[in-house]
KESE-63124 format. One record per residue (C-alpha): residue number from 0; chain; x, y, z. Coordinates in nm, 4 decimals, decimal comma, padded with zeros to 6 digits. Layout:
BEGIN
@resi: NUM | chain: A | px: X | py: Y | pz: Z
...
//
This chain:
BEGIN
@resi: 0 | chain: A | px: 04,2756 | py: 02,0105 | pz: 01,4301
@resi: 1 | chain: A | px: 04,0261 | py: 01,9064 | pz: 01,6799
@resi: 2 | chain: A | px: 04,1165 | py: 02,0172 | pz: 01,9621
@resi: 3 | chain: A | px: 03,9445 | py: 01,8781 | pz: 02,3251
@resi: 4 | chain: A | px: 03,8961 | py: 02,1639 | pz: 02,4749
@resi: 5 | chain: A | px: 03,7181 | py: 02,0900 | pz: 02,8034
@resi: 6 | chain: A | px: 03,7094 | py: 01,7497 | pz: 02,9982
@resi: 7 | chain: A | px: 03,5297 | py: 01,6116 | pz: 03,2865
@resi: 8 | chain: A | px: 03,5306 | py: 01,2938 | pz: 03,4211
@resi: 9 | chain: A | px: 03,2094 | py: 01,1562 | pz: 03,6157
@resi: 10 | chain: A | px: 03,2963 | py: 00,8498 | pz: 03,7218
@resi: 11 | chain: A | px: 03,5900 | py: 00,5698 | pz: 03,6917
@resi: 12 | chain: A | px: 03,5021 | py: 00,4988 | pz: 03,3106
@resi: 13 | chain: A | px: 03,2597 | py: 00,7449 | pz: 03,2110
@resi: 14 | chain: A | px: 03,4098 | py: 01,1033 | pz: 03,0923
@resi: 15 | chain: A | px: 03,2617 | py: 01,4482 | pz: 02,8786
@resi: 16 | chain: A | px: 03,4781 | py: 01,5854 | pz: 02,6015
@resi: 17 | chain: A | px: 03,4161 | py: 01,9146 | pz: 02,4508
@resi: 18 | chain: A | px: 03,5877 | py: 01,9392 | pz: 02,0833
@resi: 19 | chain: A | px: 03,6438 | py: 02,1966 | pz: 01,8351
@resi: 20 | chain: A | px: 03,4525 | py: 02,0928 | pz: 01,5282
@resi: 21 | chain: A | px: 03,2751 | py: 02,3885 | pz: 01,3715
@resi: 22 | chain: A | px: 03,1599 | py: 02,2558 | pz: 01,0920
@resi: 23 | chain: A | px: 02,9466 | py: 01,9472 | pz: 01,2815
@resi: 24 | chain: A | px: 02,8537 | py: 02,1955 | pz: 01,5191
@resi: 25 | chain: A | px: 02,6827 | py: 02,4261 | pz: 01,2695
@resi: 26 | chain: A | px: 02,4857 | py: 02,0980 | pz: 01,1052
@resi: 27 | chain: A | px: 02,4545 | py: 01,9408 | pz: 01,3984
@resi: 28 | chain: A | px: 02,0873 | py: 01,7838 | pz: 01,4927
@resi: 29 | chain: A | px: 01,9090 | py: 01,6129 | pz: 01,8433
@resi: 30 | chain: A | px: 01,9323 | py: 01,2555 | pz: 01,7324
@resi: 31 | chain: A | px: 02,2694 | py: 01,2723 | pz: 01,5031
@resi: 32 | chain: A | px: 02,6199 | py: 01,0867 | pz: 01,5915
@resi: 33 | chain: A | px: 02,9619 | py: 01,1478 | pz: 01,4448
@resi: 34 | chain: A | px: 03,2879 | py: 00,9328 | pz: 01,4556
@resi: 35 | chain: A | px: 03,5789 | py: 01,0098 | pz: 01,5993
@resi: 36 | chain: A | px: 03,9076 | py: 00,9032 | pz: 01,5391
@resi: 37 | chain: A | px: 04,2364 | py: 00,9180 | pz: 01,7755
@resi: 38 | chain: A | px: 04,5363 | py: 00,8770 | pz: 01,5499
@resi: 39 | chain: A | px: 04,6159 | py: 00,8288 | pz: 01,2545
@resi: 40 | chain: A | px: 04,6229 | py: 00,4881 | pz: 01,2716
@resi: 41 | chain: A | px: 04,2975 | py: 00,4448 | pz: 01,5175
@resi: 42 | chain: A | px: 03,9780 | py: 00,2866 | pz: 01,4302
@resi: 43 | chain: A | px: 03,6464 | py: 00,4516 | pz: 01,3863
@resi: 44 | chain: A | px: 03,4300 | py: 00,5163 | pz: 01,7110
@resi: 45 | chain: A | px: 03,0506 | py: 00,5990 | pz: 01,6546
@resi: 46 | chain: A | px: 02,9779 | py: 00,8368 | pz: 01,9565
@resi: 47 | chain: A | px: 02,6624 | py: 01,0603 | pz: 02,0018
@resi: 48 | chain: A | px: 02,6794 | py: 01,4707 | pz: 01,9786
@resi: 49 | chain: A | px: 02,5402 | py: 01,5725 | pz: 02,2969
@resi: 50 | chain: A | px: 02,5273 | py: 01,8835 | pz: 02,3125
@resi: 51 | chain: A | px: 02,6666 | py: 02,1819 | pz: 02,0928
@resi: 52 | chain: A | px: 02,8379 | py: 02,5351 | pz: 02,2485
@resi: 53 | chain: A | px: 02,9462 | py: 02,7886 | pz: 01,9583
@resi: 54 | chain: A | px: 03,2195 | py: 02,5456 | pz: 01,7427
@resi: 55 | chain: A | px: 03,2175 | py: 02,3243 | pz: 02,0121
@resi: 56 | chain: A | px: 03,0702 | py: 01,9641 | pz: 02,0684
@resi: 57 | chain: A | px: 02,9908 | py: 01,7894 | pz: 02,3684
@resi: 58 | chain: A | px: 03,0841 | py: 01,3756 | pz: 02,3463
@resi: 59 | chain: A | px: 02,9768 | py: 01,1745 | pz: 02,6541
@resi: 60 | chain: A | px: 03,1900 | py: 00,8264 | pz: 02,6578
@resi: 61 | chain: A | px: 03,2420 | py: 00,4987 | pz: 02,8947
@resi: 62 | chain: A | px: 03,5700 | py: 00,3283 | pz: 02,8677
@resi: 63 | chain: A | px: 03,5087 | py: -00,0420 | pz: 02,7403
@resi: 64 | chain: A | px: 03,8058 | py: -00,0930 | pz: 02,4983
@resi: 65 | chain: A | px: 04,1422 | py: -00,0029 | pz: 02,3346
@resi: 66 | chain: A | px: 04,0129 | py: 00,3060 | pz: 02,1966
@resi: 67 | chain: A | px: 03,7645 | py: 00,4359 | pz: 02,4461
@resi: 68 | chain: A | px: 04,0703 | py: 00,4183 | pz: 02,6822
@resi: 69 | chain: A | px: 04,3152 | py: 00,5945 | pz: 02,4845
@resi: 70 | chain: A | px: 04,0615 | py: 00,9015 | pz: 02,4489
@resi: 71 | chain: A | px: 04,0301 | py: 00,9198 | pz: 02,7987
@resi: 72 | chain: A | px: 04,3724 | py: 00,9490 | pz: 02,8463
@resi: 73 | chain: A | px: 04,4061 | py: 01,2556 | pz: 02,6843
@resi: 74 | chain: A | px: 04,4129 | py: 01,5840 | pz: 02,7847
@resi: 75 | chain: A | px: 04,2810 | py: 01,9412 | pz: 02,7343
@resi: 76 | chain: A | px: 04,4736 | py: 02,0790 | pz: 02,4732
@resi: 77 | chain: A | px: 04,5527 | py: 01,7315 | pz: 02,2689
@resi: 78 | chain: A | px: 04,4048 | py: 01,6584 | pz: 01,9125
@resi: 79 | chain: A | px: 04,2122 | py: 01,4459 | pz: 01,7846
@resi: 80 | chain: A | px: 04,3048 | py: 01,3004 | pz: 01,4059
@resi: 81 | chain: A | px: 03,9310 | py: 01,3530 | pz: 01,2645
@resi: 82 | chain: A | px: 03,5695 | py: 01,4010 | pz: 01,3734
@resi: 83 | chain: A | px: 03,3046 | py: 01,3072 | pz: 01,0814
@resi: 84 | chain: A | px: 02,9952 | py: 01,3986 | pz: 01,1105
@resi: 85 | chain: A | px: 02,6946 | py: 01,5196 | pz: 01,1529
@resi: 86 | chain: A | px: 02,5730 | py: 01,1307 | pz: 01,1106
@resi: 87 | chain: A | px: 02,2548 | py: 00,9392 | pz: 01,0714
@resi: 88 | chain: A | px: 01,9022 | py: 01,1148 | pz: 01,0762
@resi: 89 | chain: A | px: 01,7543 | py: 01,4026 | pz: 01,2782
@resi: 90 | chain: A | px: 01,5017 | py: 01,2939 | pz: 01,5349
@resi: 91 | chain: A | px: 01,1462 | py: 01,3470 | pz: 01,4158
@resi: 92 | chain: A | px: 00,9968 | py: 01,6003 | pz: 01,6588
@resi: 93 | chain: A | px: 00,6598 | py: 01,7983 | pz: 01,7253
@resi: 94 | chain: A | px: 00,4119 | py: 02,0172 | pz: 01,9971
@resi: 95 | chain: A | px: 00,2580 | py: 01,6627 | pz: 02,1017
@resi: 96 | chain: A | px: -00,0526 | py: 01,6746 | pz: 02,3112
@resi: 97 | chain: A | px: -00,0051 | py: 01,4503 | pz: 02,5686
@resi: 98 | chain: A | px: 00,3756 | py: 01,4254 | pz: 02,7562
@resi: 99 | chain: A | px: 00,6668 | py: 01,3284 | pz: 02,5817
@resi: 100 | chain: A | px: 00,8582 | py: 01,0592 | pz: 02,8142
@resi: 101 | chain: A | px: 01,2681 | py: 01,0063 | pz: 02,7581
@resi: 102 | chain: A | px: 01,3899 | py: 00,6973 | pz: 02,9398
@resi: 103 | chain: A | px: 01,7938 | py: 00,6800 | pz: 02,9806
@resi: 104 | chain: A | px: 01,9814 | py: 00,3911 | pz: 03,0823
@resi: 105 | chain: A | px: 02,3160 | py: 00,4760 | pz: 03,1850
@resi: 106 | chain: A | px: 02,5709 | py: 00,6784 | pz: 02,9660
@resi: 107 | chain: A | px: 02,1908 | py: 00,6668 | pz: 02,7307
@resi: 108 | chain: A | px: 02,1964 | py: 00,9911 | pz: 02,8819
@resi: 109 | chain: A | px: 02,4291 | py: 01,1443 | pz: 02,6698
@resi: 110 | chain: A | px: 02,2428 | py: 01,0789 | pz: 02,3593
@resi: 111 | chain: A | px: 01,8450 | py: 01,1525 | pz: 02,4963
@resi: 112 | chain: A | px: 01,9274 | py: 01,4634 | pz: 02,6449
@resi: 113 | chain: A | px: 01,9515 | py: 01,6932 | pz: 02,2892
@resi: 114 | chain: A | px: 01,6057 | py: 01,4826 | pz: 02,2049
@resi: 115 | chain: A | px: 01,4214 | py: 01,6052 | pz: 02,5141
@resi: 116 | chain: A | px: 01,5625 | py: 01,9802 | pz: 02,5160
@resi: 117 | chain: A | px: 01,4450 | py: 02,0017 | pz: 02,1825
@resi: 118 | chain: A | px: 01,1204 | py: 01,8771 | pz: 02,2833
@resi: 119 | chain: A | px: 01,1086 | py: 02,1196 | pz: 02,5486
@resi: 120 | chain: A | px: 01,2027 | py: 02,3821 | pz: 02,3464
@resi: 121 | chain: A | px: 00,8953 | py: 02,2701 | pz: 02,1079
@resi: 122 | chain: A | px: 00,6490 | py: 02,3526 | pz: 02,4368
@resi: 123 | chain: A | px: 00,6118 | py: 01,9894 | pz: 02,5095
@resi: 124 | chain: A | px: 00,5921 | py: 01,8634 | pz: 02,8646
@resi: 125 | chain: A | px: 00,9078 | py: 01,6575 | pz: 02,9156
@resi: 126 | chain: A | px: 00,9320 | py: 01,3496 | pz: 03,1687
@resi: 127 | chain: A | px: 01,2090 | py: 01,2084 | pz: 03,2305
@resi: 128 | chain: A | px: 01,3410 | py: 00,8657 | pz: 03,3526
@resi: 129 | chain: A | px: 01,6928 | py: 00,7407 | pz: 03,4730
@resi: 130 | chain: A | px: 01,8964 | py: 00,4633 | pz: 03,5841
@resi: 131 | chain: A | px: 02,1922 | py: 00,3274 | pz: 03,6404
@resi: 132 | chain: A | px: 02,3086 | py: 00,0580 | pz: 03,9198
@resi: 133 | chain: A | px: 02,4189 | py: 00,2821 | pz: 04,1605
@resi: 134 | chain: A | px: 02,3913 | py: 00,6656 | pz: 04,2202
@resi: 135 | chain: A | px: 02,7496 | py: 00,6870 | pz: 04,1792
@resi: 136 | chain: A | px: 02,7091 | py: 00,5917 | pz: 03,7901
@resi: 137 | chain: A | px: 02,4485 | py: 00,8382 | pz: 03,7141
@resi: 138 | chain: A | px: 02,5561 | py: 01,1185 | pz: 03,4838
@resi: 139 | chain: A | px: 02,3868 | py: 01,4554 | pz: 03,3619
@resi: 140 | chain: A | px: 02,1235 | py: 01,4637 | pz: 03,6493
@resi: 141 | chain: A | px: 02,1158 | py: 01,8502 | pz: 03,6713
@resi: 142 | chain: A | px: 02,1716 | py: 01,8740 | pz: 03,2759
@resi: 143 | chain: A | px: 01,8475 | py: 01,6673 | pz: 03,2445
@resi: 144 | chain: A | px: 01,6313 | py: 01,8147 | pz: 03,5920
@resi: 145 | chain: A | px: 01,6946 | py: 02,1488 | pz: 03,3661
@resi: 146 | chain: A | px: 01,5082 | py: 02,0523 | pz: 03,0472
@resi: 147 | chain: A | px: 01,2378 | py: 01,8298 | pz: 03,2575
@resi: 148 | chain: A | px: 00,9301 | py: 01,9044 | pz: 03,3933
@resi: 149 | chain: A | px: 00,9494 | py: 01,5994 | pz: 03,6101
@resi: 150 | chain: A | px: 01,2905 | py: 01,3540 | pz: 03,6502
@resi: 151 | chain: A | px: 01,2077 | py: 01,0361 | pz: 03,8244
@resi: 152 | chain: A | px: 01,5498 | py: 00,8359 | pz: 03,8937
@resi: 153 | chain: A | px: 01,5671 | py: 00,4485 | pz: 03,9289
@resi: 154 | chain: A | px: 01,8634 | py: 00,2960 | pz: 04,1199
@resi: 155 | chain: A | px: 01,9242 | py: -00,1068 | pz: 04,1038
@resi: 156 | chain: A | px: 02,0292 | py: -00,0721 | pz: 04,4742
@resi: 157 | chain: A | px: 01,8246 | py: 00,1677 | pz: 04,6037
@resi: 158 | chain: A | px: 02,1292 | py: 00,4485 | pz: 04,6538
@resi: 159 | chain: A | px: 01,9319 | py: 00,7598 | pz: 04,4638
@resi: 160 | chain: A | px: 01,5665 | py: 00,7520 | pz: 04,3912
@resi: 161 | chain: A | px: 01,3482 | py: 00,4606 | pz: 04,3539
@resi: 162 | chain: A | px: 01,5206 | py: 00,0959 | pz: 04,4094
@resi: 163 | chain: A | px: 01,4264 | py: -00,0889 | pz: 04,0966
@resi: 164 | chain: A | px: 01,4389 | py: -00,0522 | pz: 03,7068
@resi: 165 | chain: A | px: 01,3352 | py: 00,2424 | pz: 03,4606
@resi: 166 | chain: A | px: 01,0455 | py: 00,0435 | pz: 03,3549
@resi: 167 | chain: A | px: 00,8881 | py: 00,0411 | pz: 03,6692
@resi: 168 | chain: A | px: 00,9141 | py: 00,3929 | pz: 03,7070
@resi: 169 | chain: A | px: 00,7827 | py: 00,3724 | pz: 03,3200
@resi: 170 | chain: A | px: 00,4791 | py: 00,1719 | pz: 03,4455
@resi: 171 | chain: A | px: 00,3648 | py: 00,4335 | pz: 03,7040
@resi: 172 | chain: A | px: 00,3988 | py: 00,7040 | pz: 03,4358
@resi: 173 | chain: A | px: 00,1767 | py: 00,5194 | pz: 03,1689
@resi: 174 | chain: A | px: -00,0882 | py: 00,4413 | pz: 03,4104
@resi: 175 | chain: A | px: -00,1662 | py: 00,8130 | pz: 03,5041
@resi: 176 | chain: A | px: -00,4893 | py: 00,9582 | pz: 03,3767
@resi: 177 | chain: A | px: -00,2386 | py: 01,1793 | pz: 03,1412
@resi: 178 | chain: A | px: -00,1822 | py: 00,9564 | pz: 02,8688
@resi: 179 | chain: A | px: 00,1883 | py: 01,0267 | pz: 02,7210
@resi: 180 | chain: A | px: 00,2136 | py: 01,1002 | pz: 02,3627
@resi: 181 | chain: A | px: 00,5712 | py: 00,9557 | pz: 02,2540
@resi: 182 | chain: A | px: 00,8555 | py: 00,7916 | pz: 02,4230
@resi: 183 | chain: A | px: 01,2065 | py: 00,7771 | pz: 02,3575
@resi: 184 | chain: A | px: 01,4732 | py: 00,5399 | pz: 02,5314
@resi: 185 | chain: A | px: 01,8247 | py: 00,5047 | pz: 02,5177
@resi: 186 | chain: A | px: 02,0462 | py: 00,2847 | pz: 02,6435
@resi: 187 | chain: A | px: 02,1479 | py: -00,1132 | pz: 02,6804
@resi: 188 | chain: A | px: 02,0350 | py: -00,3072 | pz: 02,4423
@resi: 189 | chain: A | px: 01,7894 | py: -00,5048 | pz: 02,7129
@resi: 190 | chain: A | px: 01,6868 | py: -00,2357 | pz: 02,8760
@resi: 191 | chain: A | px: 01,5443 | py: -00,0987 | pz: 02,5627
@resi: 192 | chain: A | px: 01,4082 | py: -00,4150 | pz: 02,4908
@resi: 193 | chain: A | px: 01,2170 | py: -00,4253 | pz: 02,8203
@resi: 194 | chain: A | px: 01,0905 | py: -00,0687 | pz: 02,7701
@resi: 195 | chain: A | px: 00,8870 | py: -00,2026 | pz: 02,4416
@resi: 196 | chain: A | px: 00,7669 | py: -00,5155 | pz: 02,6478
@resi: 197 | chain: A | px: 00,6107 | py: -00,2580 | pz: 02,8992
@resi: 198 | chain: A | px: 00,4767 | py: 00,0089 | pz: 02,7105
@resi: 199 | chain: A | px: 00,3515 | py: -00,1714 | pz: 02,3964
@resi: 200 | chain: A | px: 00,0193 | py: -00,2857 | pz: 02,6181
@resi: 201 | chain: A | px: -00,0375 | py: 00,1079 | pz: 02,6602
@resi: 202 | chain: A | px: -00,0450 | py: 00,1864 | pz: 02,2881
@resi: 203 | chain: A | px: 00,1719 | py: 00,4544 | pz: 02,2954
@resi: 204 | chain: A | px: 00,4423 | py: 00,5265 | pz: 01,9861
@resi: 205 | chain: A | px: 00,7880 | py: 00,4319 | pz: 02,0962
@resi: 206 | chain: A | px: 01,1012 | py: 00,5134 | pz: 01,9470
@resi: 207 | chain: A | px: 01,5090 | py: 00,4117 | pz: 02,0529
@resi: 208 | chain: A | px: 01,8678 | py: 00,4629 | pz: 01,8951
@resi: 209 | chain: A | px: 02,0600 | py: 00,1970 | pz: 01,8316
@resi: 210 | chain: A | px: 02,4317 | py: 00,2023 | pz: 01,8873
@resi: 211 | chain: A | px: 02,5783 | py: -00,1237 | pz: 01,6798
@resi: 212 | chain: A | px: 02,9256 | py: -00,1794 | pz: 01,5793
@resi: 213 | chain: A | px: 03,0020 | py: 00,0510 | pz: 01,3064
@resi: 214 | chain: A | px: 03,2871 | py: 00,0305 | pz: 01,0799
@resi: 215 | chain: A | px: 03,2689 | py: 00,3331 | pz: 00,8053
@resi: 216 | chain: A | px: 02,9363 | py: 00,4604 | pz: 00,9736
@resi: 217 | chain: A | px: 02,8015 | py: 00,5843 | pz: 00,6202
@resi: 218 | chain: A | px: 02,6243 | py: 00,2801 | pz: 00,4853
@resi: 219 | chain: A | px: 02,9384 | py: 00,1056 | pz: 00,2832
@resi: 220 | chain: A | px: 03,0270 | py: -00,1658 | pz: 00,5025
@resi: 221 | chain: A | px: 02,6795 | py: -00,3258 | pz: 00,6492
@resi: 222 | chain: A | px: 02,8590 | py: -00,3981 | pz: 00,9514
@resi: 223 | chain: A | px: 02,5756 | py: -00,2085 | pz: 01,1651
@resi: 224 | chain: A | px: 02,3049 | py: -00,3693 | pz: 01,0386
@resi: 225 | chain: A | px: 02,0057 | py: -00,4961 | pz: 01,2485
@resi: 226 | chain: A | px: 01,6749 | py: -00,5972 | pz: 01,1617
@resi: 227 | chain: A | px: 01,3446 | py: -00,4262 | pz: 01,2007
@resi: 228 | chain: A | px: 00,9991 | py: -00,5671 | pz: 01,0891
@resi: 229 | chain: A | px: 01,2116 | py: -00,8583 | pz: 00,9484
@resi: 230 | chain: A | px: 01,3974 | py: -00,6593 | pz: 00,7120
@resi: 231 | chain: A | px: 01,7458 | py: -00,5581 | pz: 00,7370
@resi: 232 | chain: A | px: 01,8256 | py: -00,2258 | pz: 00,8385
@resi: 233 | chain: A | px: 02,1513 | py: 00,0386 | pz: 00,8432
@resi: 234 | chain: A | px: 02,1742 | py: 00,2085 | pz: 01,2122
@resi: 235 | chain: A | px: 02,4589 | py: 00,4417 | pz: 01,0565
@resi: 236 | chain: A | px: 02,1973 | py: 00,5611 | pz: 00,7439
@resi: 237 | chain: A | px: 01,8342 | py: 00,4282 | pz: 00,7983
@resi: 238 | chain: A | px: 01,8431 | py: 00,5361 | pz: 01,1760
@resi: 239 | chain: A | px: 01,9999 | py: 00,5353 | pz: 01,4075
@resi: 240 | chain: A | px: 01,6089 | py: 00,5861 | pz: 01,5316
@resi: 241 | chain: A | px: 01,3831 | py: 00,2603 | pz: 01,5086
@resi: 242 | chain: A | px: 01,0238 | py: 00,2199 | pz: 01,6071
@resi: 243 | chain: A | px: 01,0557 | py: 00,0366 | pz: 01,8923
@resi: 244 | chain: A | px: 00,8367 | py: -00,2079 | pz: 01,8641
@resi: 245 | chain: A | px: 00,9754 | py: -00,3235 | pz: 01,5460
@resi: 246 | chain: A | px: 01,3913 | py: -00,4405 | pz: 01,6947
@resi: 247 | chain: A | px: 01,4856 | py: -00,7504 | pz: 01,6721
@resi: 248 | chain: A | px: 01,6348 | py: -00,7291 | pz: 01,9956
@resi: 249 | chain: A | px: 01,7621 | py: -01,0231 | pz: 02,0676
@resi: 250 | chain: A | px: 01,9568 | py: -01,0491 | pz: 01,7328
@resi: 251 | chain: A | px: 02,0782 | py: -00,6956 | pz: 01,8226
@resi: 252 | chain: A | px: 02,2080 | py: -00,8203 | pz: 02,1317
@resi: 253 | chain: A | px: 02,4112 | py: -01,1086 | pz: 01,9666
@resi: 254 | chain: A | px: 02,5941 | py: -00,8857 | pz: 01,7339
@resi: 255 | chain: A | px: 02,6709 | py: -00,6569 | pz: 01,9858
@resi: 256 | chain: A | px: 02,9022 | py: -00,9362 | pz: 02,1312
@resi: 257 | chain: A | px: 03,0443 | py: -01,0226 | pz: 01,7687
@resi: 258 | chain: A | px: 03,3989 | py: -00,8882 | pz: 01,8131
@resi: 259 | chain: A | px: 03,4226 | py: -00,8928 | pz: 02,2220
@resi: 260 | chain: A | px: 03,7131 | py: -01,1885 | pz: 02,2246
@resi: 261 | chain: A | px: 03,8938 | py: -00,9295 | pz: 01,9290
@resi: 262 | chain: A | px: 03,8790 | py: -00,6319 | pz: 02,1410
@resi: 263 | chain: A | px: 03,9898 | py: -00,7864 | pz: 02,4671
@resi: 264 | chain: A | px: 04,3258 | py: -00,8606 | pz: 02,3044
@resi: 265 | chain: A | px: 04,3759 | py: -00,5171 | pz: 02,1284
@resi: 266 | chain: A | px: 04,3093 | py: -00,3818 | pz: 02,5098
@resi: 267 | chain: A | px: 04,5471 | py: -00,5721 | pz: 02,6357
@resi: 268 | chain: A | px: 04,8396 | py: -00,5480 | pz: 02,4446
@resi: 269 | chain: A | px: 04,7226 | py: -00,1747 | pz: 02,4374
@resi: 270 | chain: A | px: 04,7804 | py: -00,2051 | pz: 02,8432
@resi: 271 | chain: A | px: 05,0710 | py: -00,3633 | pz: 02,7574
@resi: 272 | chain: A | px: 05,2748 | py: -00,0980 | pz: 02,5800
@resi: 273 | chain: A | px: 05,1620 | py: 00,1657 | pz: 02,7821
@resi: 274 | chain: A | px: 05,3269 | py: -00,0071 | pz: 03,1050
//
């Protein structure tokens, strides 16, 4: 039984679960992802381990379909039908010389956090970089100020930190005198894209997680696959880490919107039943 046994929610569609899984806590690496499953007759949802607390895990989630809806709907104390995991391959870590720089974009968060407290933990010097569209949709601001040397924040309106986009803040931070070492980012597919258009003048290694749509998450189904240095690649087994200089973005991108007519209808007559 997996049990949820703390939940928060931070904003309309964006909640925390912690669940009961001691066996993908114990395995559990910065970088990894499990699925989840509601019911016994729910689909497969790829989501990243954020953070790990004895037997616990920590799942950070936006509502944007049937199944992201119906977890947020339960409670403490309700079940899950299975967690699978740990997922995918560890993030490859060291003591860099220079900073190591984590841009989030949105719930992107969730799954760069356990990347840059490791790295912290490793004695590098962590900088961080968020955004979201409005202050109100930022998540995990104290949870990352904690495990940062230096947070810089990026608003599209202006409402908490500086009005603009993570890549501006990104800019500033590459043009300093200390050259960073590595950088991680996390988040919408364009934003990540527009993090490799900006940093790839600077030289400076660059590596993101891709989130596809996953079916059995373990390499079977090729449903997740995207292409890097024009070969194809499986998020759920080769990555879910990329260099990321090497995404086919754009292709990324399309796939991403593969199933969107499909999963409007199974939210709807989801809505439907539930009254």
């Amino acid at each position: 039984m997996y049990v949820i046994k703390k939940k928060k929610q931070w904003s309309e569609k964006v909640f925390t679960c912690w669940i009961d899984a001691p066996w993908v806590a114990r395995s559990a690496s910065p970088g990894q992802f499990l699925v989840t499953i509601n019911s016994c007759k729910g689909e497969r949802i790829p989501m990243t381990i954020v953070d790990v607390d004895g037997d616990s895990i920590e799942l950070l989630f936006q509502v944007v379909g049937k199944s992201t809806l119906e977890l947020s709907k339960m409670s403490e104390g309700d079940s899950l039908y299975a967690v699978v995991g740990p997922l995918g391959n560890p993030s490859v870590l060291q003591k860099f010389d220079g900073p190591a720089v984590f841009v989030a974009g949105g719930i992107g968060v969730g799954p760069i956090y356990p990347i840059a407290k490791k790295a912290k933990e490793m004695g590098n010097k962590v900088i961080s970089i968020m955004g979201s569209r409005s202050e109100s949709l930022l998540v995990m601001t104290d949870q990352m100020r904690e495990i940062s040397d230096e947070l810089l924040i990026s608003t599209d309106d202006g409402s908490c930190g500086r009005k603009g986009f993570v890549t501006d803040l990104l800019r500033e931070v590459l043009e300093r005198n200390e050259k960073p070492s590595h950088i991680w980012a996390i988040g919408p597919a364009i934003m990540m894209k527009f993090v490799a258009l900006t940093a790839k003048p600077f030289n400076v290694p660059l590596t993101v997680s891709l989130n596809p749509i996953m079916v059995d998450a373990t390499g079977m189904c090729g449903v997740c696959r995207v292409y890097v240095n024009g070969e194809n690649k499986l998020a759920c087994v080769d990555g879910p880490e990329f260099d990321g200089y090497a995404v086919d973005y754009d292709g990324f991108m399309g796939r991403l919107t593969q199933y969107q007519e499909k999963e409007a209808v199974a939210l709807k007559h989801y809505m439907e039943l539930e009254g």
